[in-house]
C-alpha positions in Angstrom: 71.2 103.9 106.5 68.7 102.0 108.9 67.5 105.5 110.6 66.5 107.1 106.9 65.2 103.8 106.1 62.8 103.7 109.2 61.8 106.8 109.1 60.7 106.8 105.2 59.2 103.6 105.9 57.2 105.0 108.7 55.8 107.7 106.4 55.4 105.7 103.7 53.2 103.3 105.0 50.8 104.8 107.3 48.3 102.4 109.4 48.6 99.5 107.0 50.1 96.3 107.6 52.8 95.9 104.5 55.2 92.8 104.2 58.7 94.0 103.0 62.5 92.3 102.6 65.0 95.2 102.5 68.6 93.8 101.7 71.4 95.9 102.6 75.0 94.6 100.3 78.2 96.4 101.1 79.4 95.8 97.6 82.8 97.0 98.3 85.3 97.9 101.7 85.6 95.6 105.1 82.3 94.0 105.1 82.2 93.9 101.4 80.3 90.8 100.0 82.3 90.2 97.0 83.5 86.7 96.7 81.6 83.7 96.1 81.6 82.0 98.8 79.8 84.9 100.6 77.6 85.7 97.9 76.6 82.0 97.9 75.4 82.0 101.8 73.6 85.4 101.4 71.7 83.7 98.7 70.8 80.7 100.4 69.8 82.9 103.1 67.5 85.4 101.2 66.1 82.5 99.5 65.4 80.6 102.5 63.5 83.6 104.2 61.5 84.2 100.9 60.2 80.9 101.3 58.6 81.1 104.6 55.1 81.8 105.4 55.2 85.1 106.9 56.9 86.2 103.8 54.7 85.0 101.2 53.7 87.9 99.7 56.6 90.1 100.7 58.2 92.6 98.0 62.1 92.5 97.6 64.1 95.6 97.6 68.0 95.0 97.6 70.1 97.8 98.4 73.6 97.3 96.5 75.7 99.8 99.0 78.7 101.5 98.8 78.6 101.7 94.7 80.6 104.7 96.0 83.7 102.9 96.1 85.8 102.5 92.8 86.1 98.5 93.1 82.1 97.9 94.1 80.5 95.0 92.4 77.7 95.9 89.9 74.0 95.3 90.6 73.5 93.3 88.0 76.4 91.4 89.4 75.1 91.3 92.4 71.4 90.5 91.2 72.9 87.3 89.2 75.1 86.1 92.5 71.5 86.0 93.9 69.4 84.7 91.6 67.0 86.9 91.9 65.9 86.6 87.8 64.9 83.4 89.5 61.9 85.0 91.5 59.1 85.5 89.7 56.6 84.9 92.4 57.0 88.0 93.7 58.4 92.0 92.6 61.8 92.6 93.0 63.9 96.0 92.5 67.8 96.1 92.7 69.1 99.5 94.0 72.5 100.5 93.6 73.4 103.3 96.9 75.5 104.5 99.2 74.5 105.1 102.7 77.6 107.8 103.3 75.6 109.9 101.0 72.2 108.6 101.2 72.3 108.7 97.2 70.0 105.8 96.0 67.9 105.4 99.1 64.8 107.6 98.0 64.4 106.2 94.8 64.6 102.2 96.8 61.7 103.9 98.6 60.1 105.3 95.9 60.1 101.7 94.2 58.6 100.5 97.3 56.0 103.2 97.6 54.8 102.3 94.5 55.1 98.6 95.0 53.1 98.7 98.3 50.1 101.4 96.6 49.6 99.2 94.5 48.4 96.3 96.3 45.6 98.2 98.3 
């Protein structure tokens, strides 16, 4: 996932400094990030980061992966575990994907490609 990521990013962004949080959720399999407990660090943590300086006017795109596998946890389930109807000082996008088949990647991108044109 990191290697299409980079090189979309690279592309999409051209010469212009652009402040960016990607997310990447297994929502399902070994690493999944299912229970609470897990889903209550990761939101501490993404939280946290949003609040520093460096990151003060960084968009948020969260990549919900493997929504491939049958027992995946929904992105709106996974948008409530981490509060992110609570951000509103900032755009956020929620993107269900799987990185087996890159399905979902391009249109995370696309959302972010939009996102950063628009602040020019």
């Amino acid at each position: 996932m990191g290697l299409k990521i980079s090189t979309l990013f690279d592309w999409m962004k051209g010469s212009r400094e652009v402040r960016v949080v990607m997310l990447g959720l297994d929502a399902a399999g070994k690493t999944t990030i299912t229970d609470s407990e897990r889903f209550q660090e990761a939101r501490r943590e993404l939280h946290g980061l949003l609040e520093s300086d460096e990151l003060r006017n960084a968009c948020l795109l969260v990549f919900a992966n493997k929504q491939d596998a049958p027992y995946a946890s929904k992105t709106t389930q996974i948008a409530e575990a981490l509060g992110l109807s609570e951000i509103t000082n900032r755009q956020w996008y929620i993107q269900a994907s799987s990185a087996i088949s890159g399905e979902g990647l391009y249109e995370g991108m696309d959302w972010l490609s939009r996102v950063c044109s628009q602040r020019k």
